[in-house]
C-alpha positions as CSV (number, residue, x, y, z in Angstrom):
1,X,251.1,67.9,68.4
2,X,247.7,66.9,66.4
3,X,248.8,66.9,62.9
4,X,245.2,69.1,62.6
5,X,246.1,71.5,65.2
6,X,249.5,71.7,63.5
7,X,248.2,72.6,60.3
8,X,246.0,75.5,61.0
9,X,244.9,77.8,58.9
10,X,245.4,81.0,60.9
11,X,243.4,83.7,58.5
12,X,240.2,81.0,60.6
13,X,241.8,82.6,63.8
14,X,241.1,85.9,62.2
15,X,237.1,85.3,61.1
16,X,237.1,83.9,65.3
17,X,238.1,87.2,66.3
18,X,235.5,88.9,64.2
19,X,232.6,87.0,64.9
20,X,233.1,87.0,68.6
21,X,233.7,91.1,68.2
22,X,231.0,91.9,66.1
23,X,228.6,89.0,67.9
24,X,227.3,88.0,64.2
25,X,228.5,86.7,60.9
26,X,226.8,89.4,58.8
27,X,228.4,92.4,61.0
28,X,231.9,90.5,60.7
29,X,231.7,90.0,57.1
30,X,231.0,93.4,57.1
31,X,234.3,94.1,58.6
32,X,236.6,91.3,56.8
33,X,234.9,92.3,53.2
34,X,233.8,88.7,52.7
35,X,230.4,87.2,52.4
36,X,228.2,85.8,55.2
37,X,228.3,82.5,54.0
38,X,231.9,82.2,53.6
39,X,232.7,83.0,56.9
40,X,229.4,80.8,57.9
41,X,231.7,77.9,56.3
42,X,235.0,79.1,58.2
43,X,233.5,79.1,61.4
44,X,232.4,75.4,60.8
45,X,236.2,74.7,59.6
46,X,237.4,75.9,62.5
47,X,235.0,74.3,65.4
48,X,235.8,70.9,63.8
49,X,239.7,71.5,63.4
50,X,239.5,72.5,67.5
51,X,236.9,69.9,67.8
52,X,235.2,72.4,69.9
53,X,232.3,74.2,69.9
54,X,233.1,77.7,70.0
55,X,229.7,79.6,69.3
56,X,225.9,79.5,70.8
57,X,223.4,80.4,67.6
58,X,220.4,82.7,68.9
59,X,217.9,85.0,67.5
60,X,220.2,87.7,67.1
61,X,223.3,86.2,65.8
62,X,226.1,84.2,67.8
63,X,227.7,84.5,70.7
64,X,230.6,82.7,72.6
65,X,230.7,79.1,74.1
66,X,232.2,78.9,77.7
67,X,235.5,77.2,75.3
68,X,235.5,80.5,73.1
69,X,235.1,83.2,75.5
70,X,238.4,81.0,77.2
71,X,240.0,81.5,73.9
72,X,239.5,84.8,72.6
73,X,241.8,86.9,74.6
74,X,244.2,84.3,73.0
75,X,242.9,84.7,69.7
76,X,243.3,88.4,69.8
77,X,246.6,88.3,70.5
78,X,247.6,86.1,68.1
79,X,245.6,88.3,65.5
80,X,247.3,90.8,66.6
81,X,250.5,89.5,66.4
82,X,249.7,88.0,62.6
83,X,248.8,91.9,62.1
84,X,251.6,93.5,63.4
85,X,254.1,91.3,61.1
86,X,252.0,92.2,58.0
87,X,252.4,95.3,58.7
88,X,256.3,95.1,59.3
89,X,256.5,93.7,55.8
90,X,254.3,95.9,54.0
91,X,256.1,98.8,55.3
92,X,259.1,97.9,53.7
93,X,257.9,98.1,50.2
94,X,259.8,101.5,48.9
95,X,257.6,100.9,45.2
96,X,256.0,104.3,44.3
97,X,253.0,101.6,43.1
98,X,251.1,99.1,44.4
99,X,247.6,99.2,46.2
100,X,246.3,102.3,48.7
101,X,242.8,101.5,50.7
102,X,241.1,104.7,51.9
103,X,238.3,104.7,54.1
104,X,236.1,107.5,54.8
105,X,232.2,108.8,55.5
106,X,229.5,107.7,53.3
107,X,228.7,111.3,52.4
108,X,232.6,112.6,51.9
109,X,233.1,109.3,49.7
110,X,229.9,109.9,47.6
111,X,230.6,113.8,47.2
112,X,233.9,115.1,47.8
113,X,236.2,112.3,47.4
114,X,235.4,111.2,43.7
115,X,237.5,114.0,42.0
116,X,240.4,113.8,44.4
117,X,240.8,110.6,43.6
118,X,240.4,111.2,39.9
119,X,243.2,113.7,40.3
120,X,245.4,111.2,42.4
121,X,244.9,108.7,40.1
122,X,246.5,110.8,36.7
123,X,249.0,112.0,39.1
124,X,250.2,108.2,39.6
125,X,248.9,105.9,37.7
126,X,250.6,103.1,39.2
127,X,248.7,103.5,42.2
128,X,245.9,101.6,42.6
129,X,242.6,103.2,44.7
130,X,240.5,101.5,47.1
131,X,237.8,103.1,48.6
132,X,235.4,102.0,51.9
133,X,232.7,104.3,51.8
134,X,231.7,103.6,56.2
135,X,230.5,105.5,58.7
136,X,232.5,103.5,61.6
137,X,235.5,103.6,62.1
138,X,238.1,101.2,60.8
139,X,241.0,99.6,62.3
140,X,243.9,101.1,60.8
141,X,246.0,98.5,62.7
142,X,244.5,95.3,61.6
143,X,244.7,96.6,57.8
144,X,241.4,97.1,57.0
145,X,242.4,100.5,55.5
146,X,245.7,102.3,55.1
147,X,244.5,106.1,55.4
148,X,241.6,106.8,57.3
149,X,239.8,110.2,57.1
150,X,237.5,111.3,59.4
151,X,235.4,114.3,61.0
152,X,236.9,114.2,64.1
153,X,240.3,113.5,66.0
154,X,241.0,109.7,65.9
155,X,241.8,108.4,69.5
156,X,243.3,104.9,68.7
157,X,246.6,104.2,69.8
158,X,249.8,104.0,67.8
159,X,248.2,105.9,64.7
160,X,249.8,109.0,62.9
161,X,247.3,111.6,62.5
162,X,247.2,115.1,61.2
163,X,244.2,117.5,61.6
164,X,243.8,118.7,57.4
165,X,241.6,121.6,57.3
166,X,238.3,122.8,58.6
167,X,235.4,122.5,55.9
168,X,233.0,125.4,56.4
169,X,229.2,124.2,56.4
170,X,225.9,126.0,55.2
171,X,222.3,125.9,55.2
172,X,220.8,124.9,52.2
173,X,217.3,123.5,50.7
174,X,216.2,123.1,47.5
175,X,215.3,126.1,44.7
176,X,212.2,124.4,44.0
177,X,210.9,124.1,47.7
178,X,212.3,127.6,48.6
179,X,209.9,128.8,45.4
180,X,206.8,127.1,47.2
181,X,207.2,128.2,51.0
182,X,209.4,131.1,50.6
183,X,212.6,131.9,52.1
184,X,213.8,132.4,55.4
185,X,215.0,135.2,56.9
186,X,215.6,134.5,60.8
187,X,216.4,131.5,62.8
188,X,212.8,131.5,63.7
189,X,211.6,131.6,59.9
190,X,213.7,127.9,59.9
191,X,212.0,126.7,62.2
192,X,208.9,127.4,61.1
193,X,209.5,125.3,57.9
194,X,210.4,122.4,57.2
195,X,213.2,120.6,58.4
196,X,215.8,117.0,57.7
197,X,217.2,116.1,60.7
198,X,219.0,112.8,61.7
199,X,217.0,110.4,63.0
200,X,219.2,108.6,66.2
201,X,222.4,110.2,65.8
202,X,222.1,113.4,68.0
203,X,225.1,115.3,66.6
204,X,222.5,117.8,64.7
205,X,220.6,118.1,67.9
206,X,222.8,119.0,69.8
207,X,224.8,121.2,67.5
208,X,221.6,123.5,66.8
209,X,220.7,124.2,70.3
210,X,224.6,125.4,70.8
211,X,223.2,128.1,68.5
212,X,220.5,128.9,70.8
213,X,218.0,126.7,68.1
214,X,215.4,125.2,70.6
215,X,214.7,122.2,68.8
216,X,214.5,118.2,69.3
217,X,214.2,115.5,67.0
218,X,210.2,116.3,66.4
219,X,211.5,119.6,65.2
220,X,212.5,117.8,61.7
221,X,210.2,117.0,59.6
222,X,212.0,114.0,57.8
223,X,214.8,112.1,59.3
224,X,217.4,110.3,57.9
225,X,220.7,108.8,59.4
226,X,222.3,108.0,56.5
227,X,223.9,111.3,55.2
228,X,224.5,110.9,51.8
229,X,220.7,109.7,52.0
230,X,220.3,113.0,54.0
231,X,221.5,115.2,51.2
232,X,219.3,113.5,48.6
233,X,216.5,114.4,50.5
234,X,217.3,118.1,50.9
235,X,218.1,118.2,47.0
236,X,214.7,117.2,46.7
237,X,213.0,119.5,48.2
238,X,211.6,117.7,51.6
239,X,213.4,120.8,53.8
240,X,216.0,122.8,55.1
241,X,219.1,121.4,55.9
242,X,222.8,121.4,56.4
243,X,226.2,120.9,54.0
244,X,229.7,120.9,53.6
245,X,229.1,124.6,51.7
246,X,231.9,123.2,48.9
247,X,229.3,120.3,48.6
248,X,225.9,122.9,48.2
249,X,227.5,125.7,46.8
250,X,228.6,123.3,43.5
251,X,225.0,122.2,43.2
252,X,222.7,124.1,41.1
253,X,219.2,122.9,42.6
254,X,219.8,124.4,46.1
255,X,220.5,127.3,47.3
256,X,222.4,128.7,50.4
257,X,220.4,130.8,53.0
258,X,222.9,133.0,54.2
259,X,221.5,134.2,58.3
260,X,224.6,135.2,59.5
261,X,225.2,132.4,61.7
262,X,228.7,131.3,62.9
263,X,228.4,127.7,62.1
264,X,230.7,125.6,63.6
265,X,232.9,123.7,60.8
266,X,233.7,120.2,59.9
267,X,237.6,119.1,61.2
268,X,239.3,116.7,58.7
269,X,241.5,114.5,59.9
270,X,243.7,111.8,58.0
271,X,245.1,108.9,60.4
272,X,247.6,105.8,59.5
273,X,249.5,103.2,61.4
274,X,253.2,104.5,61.3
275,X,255.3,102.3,59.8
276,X,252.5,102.5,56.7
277,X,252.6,105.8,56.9
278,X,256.4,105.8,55.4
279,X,256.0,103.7,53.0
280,X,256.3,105.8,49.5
281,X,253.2,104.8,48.3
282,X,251.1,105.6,51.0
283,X,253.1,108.9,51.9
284,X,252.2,109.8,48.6
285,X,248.6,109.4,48.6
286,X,248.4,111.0,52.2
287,X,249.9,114.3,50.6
288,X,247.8,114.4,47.6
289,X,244.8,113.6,49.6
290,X,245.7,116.3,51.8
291,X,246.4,118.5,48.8
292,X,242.7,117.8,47.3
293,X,240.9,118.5,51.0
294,X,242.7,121.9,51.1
295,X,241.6,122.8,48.0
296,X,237.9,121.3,48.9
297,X,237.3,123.8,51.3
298,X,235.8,126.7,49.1
């Protein structure tokens, strides 16, 4: 066998994968939590270990040679194989300490997260805390996060998951804006002021006109995907908009307008792989985390 072949650095097999997945080297340093030129440098490392070309460059990133589209369904697997036995050992650790990495939306990790992990933190101190503020969704199985929490029921395979609570959500603007235009009464009043919408993510859409709200994405008046973003901008007073009610009820420049609307509520879900999921540390953190969502939802 070629000594070089031999002597492979498989964690190059991993940045393969996630350039070829993601399709460029920002988006998969995204993923691996390394920077663009590092895994620029990796790449390289790799194409002249194979002596291959394994990549085309073109104006929107990379994409696969004829070689690497031949080798990725082998790459994958042996990712996933590297993965699987990392996770094998790591479950084994029965240490009440060690390192916990949480992922979760950009808007629950900005406002609702903070102080549960405060209290997690003086609970056991030999834990250690890393949070991924993302709004995708993590592979739980290739490590890049332990515990997962997210709005909706995961659907990945061979995860644990357990459906939390259900976080009510209001209809909120800002004090100072409500002063100026006055405050809404009806359905109809809401629509006749200003509104923050998203801007290509429908879910608002589609959840308004469930409540017989006749609007489209013209109907907001500022738009904003980002939801932590989002928030900012109802805080300062560009329209009416929509919150966890914990979130705008705990904030003393907005206020809630109550219409008597059944609002559908947020699901929280926490997911992990299974044989993570046992180990103390992680068990530990899933239960307090669960602990602090509870008690997040008034």
């Amino acid at each position: 066998m070629d000594n070089t072949l031999s002597s492979l650095d498989w964690s190059l097999i991993q940045v393969f994968v996630a350039v070829a997945e993601t399709g460029s080297l920002s988006a998969a340093a995204a993923r691996l939590g390394r920077s663009q030129p590092t895994l620029g440098r990796q790449v390289q490392a790799l194409e002249q270990a194979l002596d291959a070309k394994l990549f085309e460059r073109h104006a929107r990133g990379l994409r696969l040679s004829a070689l690497g589209e031949s080798l990725l369904p082998l790459a994958q697997e042996m990712h996933g194989a590297m993965n699987a036995l990392t996770l094998r050992a790591a479950g084994q650790s029965q240490r009440l300490e060690g390192t916990v990495r949480l992922t979760a939306s950009v808007f629950v990790s900005h406002y609702l997260l903070p102080p549960i992990l405060a209290r997690i933190r003086a609970a056991e101190p030999a834990i250690s805390l890393v949070l991924v503020p993302s709004d995708r969704s993590e592979n739980l199985l290739f490590r890049e996060a332990d515990i997962a929490l997210r709005m909706f029921r995961p659907t990945q395979m061979d995860i644990v998951t357990r459906h939390v609570t259900d976080l009510p959500i209001g209809i909120f603007a800002a004090k100072s804006y409500l002063d100026r235009v006055g405050r809404p009464a009806t359905p109809q009043d809401v629509l006749d002021l200003d509104m923050v919408g998203y801007d290509t993510n429908e879910l608002m859409v589609r959840a308004m006109r469930a409540l017989g709200w006749p609007v489209t994405l013209d109907s907001f008046a500022v738009r904003c995907d980002n939801q932590a973003t989002y928030w900012e901008l109802v805080r300062a007073g560009c329209g009416i908009g929509f919150a966890q009610r914990s979130v705008g009820r705990s904030d003393p420049s907005v206020e809630e307008i109550d219409l008597n609307i059944a609002i559908p509520p947020l699901e929280i879900w926490l997911s992990a792989h299974p044989v993570m999921r046992q180990t103390p540390r992680i068990r530990r953190v899933w239960d307090l985390l669960a602990e602090g969502l509870l008690a997040a939802k008034t």
